[in-house]
N, C-alpha and C positions, 0 to 999 in steps of 0.2 A: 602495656597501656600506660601505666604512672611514670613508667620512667619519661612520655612523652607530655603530661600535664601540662610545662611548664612552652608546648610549640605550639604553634597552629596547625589547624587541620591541615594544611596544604601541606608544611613539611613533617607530620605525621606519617601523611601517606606516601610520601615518595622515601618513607625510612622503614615499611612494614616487614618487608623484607628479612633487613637486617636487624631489623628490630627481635622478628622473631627466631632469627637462628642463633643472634647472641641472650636471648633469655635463658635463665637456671632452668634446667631441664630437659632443653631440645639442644643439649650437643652432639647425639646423635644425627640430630638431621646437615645435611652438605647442604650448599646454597643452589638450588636450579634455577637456571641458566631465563634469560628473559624469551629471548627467543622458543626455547621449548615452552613454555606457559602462554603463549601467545600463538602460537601452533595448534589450531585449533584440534588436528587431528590425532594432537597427543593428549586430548581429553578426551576422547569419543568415547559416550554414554558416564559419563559423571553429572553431567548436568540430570540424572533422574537418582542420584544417588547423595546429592549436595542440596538442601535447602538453601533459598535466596543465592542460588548459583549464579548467576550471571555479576551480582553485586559482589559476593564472595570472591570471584576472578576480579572485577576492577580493582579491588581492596588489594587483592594479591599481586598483582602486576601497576601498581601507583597508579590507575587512574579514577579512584571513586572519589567520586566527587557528589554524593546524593545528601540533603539536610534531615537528617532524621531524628526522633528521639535517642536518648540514652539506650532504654530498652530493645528498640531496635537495631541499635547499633552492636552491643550487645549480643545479639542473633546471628549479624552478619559478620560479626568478631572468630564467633564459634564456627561457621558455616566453613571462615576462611584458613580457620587453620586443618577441618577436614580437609576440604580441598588442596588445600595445600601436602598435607599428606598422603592422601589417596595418590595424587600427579608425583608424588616422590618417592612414588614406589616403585613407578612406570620409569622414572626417570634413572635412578641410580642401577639399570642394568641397563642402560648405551654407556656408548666408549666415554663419553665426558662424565657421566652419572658413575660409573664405575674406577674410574682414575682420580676422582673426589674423594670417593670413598676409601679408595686405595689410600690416601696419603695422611688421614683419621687413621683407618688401621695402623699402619706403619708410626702414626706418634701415641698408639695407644688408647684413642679418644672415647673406644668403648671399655676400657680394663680391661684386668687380667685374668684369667683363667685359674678360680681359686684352689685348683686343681695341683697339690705339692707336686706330683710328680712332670704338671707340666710346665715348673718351672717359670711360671707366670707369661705364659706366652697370652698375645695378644687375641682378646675377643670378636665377634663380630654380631651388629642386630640382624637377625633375623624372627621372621612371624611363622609359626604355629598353621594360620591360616589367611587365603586372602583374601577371606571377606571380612569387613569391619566390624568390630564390637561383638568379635568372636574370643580371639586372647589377646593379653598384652604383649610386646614385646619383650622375645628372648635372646638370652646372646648365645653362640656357638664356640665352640674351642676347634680348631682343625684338627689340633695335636689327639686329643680324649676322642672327639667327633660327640662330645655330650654338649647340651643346652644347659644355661642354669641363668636365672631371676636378678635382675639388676639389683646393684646392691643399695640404690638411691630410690626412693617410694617415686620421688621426681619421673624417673626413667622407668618405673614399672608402671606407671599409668599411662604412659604410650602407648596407645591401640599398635600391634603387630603387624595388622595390614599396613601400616604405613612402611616398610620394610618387604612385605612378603615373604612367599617360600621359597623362593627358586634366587636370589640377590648372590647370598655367599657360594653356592653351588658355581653361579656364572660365572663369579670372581677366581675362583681356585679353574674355571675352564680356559677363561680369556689368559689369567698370571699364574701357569702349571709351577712356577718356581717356587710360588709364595706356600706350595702344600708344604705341609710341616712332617717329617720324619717321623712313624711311627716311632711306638719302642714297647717293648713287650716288660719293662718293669712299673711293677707292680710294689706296693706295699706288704712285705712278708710280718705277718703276726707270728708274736713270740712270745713265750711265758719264762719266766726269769732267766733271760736269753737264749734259753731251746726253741729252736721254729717249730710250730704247729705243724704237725704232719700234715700235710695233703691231702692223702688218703682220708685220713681220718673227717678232714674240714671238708671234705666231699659225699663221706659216705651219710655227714649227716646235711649237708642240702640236698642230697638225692633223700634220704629219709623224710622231709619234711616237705620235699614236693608231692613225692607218691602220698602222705598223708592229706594234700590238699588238694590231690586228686579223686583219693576215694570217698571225699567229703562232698566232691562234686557230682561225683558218679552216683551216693547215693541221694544226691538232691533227685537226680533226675530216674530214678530207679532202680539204679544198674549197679547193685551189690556186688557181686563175684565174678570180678573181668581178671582179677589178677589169679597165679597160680596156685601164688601162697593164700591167698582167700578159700581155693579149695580145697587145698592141703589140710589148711585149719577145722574144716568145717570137717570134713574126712577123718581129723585126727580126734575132732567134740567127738564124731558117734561112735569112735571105735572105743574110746573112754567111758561111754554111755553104755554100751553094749557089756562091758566088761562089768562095769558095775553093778547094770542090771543082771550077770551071770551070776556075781557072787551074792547079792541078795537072792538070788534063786536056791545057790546050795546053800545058805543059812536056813533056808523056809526049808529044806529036806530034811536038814541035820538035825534042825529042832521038832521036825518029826519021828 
């Protein structure tokens, strides 16, 4: 909005567009296309999820032309950059909305995947969920297949939905080339250059699972499901038994 201060409303609005994909913060979003926003049937049902929706589409497609207050304006500022989100979500999975995004990808435009062993391979947005003002938007690694939190506060406060959950999925379906080569290395730990046994670095996450299991078992009542549980308890009474044998012959002997 400031950087426009100095034009008129008229050429304000025939710059909102661009205005808002070159602003700090939405370089994740691609530009969509005039035709599809104008397409009424590639809204269908946003208008009950957009306040001042119809004025939020003129804003977004250059033709608002309404006199309003600041505060108002204001409103339909916010309304239009939902809308304009929500419709680009729907859009960057067609072949135009996807080959946009393809060529962001390919210069990096979401970062890199902080991820050492992937070699800083390039990210992509995706949402958590597609309903609005559920999570913000996360980036994906193809190479890991893990999500991680934008590293700009700017890009973590993009609502998700604006993205979705099915975008990168499409993209790796429509461009099978662009999947990234697994690889089964891993970062090996080591103590003054001896690798950490395996075994060992296994037998104690299996150790500390089954403990956070029988922690759960007994929330919910169910003490002795394991075998060694009854072994234990089998090994207490034969302990018990014995001890009470030999306070028995002390009570003879000192008869």
């Amino acid at each position: 909005m400031e950087d426009y201060n100095s034009e008129t409303e008229s050429d304000y609005t025939s710059y909102w567009r661009d205005w808002f994909i070159s602003s700090r913060g939405n370089e994740y979003y691609c530009e969509i296309d005039e035709d599809y926003l104008t397409d009424r049937f590639n809204l269908t049902g946003l208008n009950t999820d957009v306040q001042y929706y119809q004025y939020a589409l003129d804003l977004v497609t250059d033709v608002f032309d309404l006199d309003c207050d600041d505060d108002m304006r204001d409103q339909i500022e916010k309304s239009a950059r939902h809308l304009y989100g929500l419709v680009h979500a729907r859009y960057i999975t067609t072949t135009r909305g996807l080959a946009k995004m393809l060529e962001k990808y390919k210069k990096g435009d979401f970062g890199k995947c902080p991820r050492v062993m992937c070699a800083s391979h390039p990210l992509l947005p995706t949402g958590m969920s597609d309903l609005p003002h559920v999570q913000s938007v996360k980036l994906y690694c193809g190479k890991c297949e893990d999500l991680y939190n934008p590293k700009s506060s700017r890009h973590a406060n993009i609502d998700g939905a604006y993205f979705g959950t099915s975008f990168q999925n499409i993209l790796f379906q429509v461009y099978p080339a662009l999947i990234p080569e697994k690889t089964i290395e891993r970062y090996q730990p080591r103590i003054f250059g001896f690798k950490v046994h395996a075994a060992a670095a296994l037998e104690r996450w299996q150790a500390g699972k089954r403990e956070e299991m029988q922690e759960r078992l007994k929330e919910v009542g169910l003490e002795k499901c394991f075998k060694e549980d009854v072994e234990l308890e089998e090994d207490m009474e034969e302990d018990d038994d014995e001890i009470g044998g030999l306070d028995g012959a002390d009570e003879v002997l000192a008869e």
